[in-house]
N, C-alpha and C positions, 0 to 999 in steps of 0.2 A: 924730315923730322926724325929723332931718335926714336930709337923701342922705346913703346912708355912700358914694359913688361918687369918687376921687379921683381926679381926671384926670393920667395920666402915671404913678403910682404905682399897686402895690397897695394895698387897703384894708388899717388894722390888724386884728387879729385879734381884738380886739374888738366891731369890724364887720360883719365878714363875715358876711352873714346870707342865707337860702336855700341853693341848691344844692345840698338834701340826697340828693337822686338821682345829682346829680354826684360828691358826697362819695363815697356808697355805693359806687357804680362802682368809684371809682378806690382804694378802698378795699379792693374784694373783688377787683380785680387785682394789686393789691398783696401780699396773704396768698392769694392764690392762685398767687404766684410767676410772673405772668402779665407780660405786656407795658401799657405806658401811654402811649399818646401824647395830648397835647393842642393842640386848635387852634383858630383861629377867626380874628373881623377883632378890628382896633383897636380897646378897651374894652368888650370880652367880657367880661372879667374873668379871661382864664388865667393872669394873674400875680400874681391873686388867691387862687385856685381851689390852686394849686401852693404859696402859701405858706401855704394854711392846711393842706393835705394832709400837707405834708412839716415842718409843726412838733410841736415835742416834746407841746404843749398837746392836739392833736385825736386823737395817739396814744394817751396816756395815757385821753382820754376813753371810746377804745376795749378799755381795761385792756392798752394794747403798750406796749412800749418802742421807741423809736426808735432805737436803738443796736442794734437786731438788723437792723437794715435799710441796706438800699443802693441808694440814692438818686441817681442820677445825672440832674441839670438841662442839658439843654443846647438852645441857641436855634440852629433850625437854619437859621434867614434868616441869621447871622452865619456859616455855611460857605458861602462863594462860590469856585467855584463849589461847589456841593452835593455831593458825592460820599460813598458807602458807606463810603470811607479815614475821611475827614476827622469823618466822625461817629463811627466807635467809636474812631478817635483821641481824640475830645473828649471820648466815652465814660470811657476809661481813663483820661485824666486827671482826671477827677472821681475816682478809686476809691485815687489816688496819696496816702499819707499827705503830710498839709502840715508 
């Protein structure tokens, strides 16, 4: 098998292989209506790890619908300075119909 490892990008979701401890985790905070944060250095994989989380495909796998859930992404190195405001502002804008 090739590196499924993309440099710059997440991997497709056809790739994304391991993490099933990660998955689990963020899965049982998830349906347990709990809190998620994810972190790490540069090509960790958490924009990997998020896109497979939060696709319609690894829900399903779990017999959920993704449409019962709320989902809010935000990169919180892009809040400078960083403040408690500026992130459940970012917060809410995710939750704003488009």
């Amino acid at each position: 098998m090739t590196n499924p490892f993309t440099v710059g990008k997440p991997v497709s979701l056809d790739r994304f292989i391991g993490r099933k401890s990660e998955v689990e985790t963020a899965f049982d905070q998830i349906f347990n209506r709990s809190h998620l944060a994810i972190w790490g250095g540069t090509g960790m994989g958490k924009s990997s790890l998020l896109k497979y989380v939060t696709s319609p495909e690894a829900w399903q796998l779990r017999g959920n619908d993704i449409s019962d859930a709320a989902i809010a992404r935000v990169n919180c190195l892009a809040l400078e300075p960083f403040t408690a405001a500026k992130f459940w502002r970012a917060v809410l804008r995710c939750s704003k119909p488009s």
